[in-house]
N, C-alpha and C positions, 0 to 999 in steps of 0.2 A: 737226284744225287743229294745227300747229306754229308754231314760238317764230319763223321768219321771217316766219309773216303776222303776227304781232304787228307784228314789229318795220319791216314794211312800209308798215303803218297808224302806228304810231308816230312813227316815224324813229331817227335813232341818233345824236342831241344824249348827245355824255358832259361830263363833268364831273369833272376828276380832278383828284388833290392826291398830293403823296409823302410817306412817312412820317415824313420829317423834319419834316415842317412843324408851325409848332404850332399846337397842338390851337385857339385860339383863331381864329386866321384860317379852316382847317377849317368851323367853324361858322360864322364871319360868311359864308362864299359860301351857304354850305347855307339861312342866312337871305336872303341877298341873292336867288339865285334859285328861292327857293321849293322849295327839292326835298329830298328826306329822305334821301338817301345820297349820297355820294361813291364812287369807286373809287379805289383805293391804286395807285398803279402808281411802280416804279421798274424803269430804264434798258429800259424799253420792257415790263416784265411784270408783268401783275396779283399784288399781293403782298397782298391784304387788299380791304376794304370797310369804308365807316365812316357808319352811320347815328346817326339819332338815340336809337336803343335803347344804344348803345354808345357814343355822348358823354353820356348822361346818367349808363348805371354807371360811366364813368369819374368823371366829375364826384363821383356821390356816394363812391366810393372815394378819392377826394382830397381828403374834407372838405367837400363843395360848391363848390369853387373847381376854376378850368381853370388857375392859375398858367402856369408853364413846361412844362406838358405836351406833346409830341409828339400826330402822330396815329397813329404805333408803340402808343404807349403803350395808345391806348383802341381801334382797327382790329381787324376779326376779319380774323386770320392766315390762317383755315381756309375762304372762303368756299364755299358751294354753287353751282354753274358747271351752264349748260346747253349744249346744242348751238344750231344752227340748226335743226336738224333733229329735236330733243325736241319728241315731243308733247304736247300742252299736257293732259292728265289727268297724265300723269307730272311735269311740273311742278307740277301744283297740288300733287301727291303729296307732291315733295321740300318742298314748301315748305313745306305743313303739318306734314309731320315735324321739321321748324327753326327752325318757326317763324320760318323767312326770309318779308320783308316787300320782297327784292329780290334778284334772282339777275344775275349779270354772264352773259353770251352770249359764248362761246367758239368759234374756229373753228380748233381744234389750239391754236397759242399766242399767236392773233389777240385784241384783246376787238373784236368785231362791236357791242357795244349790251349795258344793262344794260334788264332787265324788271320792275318790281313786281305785286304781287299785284293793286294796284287793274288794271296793265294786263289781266292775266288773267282777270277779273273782268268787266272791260267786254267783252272779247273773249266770254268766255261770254254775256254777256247778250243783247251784237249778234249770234251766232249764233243764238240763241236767239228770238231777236226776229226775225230772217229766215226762220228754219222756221217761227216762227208763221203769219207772213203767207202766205209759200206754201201752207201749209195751209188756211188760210182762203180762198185763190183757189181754190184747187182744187176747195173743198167749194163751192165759188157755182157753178163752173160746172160741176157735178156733172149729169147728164142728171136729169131729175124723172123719177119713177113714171111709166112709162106711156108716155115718150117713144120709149122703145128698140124697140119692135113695135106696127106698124099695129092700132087695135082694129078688130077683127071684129064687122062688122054684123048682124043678124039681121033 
């Protein structure tokens, strides 16, 4: 499986803020529509990602207050980027090495859709859930003992 069937099951609703903005409004969207990261994007290119692991160290590195903060300020610079085309162990891979909880989907210097872990997750389970069943039909209509050769009468 790869990062386009996710995102074909998903869709590719983003969500973006620029680094200017402050950190305050940042989070009021991220409350408003329920979702745990933003993407960072200026004059058209992904420059960061800003979840709530990194509005919260920001916060506490400010005292507990978001004052006049940016979302420069609290945004990882560095994000972890997948393809469409990455397959999904190698994603869990990166992910768990980064403990990234959300990767943005890149196609050259496109952003295509951002993916989280829970996405990955449900996608393993739904595959998973799918070979169960097919297995389970197959074993029902498995021929019985005895059906595959005429018994011989005596």
């Amino acid at each position: 499986m790869k990062v386009s069937d996710i995102l074909r099951v998903k869709g590719s609703t983003l969500y973006t803020v620029t680094p200017g903005e402050p950190l305050a409004r940042a989070i009021d969207v991220m409350a408003e529509k329920d979702i745990g990261s933003l993407v960072v994007m200026e004059h058209g290119d992904l420059v960061g990602m800003l979840t709530f692991r990194e509005v919260i160290l920001c916060i506490v590195r400010n005292g507990h207050t978001v004052g006049e903060t940016t979302v420069r300020t609290a945004m990882d610079d560095h994000p972890t980027t997948c393809t469409l085309e990455t397959e999904l162990d190698e994603v869990r891979r990166m992910m768990l090495e980064r403990h990234a909880r959300y990767m943005p989907v890149m196609d050259q210097r496109m952003l295509m859709g951002v993916i989280s872990f829970y996405d990955v997750a449900k996608a393993v389970v739904d595959s998973q859930n799918f070979e169960n069943r097919m297995l389970k039909a197959y074993i029902r209509d498995w021929p019985a003992s005895g059906d595959e050769q005429p018994s011989a009468q005596l």
